[in-house]
C-alpha positions as CSV (number, residue, x, y, z in Angstrom):
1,X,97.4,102.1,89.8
2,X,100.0,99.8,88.5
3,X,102.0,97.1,89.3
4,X,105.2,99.1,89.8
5,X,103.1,100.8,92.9
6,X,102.0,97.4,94.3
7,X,105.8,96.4,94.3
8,X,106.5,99.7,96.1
9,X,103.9,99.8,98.5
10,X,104.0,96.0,100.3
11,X,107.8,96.5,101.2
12,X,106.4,100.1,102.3
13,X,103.6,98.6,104.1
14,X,106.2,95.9,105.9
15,X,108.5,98.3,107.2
16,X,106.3,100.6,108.7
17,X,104.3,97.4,110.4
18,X,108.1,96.2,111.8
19,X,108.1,100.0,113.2
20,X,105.0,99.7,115.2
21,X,106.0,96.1,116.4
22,X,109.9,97.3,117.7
23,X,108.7,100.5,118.8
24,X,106.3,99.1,120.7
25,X,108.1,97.8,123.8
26,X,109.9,101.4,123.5
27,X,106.6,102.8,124.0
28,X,105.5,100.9,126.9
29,X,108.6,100.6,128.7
30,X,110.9,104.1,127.8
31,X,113.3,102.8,129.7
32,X,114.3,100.5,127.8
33,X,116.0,103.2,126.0
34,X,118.9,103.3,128.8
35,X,120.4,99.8,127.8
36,X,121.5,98.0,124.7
37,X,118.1,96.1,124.0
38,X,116.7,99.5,123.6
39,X,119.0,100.9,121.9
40,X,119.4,97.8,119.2
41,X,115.3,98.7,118.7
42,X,115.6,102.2,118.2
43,X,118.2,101.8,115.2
44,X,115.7,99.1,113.5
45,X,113.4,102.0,114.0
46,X,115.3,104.0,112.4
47,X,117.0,102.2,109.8
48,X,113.3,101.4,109.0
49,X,112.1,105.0,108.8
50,X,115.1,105.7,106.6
51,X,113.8,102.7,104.4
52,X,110.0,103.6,104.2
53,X,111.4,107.5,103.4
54,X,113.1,106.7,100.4
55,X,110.1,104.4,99.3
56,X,107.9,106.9,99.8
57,X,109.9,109.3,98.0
58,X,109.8,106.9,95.1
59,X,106.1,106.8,95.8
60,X,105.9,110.6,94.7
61,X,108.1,110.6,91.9
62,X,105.7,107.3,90.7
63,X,102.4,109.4,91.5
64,X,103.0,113.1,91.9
65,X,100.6,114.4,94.2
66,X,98.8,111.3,95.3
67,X,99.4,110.8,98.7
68,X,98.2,114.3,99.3
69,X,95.6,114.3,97.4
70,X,94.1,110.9,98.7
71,X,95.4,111.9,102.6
72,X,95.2,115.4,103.0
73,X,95.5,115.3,106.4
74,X,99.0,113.3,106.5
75,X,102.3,115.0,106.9
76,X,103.9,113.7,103.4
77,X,106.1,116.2,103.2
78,X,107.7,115.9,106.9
79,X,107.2,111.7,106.7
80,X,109.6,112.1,103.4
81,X,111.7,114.6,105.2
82,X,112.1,112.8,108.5
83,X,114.0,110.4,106.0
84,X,116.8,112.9,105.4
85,X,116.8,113.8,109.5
86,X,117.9,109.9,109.9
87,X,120.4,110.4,107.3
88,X,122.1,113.2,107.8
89,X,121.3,114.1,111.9
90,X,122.0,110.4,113.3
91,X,123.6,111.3,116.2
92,X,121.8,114.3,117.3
93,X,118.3,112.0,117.2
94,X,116.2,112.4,120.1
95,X,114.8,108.8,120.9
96,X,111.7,110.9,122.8
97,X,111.1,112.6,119.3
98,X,111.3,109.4,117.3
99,X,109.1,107.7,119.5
100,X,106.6,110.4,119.4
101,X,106.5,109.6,115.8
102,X,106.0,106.3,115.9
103,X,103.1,106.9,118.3
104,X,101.5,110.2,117.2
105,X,102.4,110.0,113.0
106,X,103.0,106.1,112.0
107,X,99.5,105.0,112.3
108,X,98.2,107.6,110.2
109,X,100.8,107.0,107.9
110,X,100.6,103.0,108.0
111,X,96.5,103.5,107.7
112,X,97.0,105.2,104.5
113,X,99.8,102.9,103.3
114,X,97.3,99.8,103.4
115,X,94.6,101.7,101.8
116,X,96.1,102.2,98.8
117,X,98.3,99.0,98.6
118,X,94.8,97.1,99.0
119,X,93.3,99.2,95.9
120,X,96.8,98.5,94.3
121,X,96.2,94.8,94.6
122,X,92.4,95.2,93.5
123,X,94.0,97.0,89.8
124,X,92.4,100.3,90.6
């Protein structure tokens, strides 16, 4: 792995951990969602997510295939995707659905994202 990935995946790596830390008030206390504090944590979520999208689409076009081949059992394809739903669908998010996310797919996803930035870091 080279440098180039190492500078792609500790940004990566940060703005996935900022997701689990704001989402998880939202988590604990959903409503949260029906005032302004909520709601200013659920567009860092998202603005986050649209963040660690892209990277991770930069991730693929850096090392085709290696996400799935290394984590198989990870949604690459929909955590890329999910990107373009914050994009392009902003306003018809459901703040159930993203938080499902954040609870269900992110640790997998963040798990994997330290994994290889540590064997980044090590030159393999």
């Amino acid at each position: 792995m080279s440098i180039d990935l190492l500078l792609l995946l500790t940004p990566l790596r940060q703005a996935l951990e900022r997701i689990e830390r704001k989402a998880l008030p939202l988590l604990v206390t959903p409503s949260l969602l029906d005032g302004e504090e909520g709601q200013d944590l659920l567009d860092i979520i998202c603005m986050q997510f649209l963040s660690a999208g892209e990277a991770l689409k930069r991730l693929e076009k850096l090392e085709p295939g290696l996400l799935a081949a290394r984590f198989p059992g990870i949604d690459w394809k929909g955590a890329m995707g999910f990107r373009d739903v914050i994009a392009h669908q902003y306003f018809d998010l459901d703040a159930e659905q993203v938080l499902l996310i954040c609870q269900d797919a992110l640790p997998g996803v963040l798990s994997a994202i330290r994994a290889l930035e540590e064997q980044a870091s090590k030159g393999n």
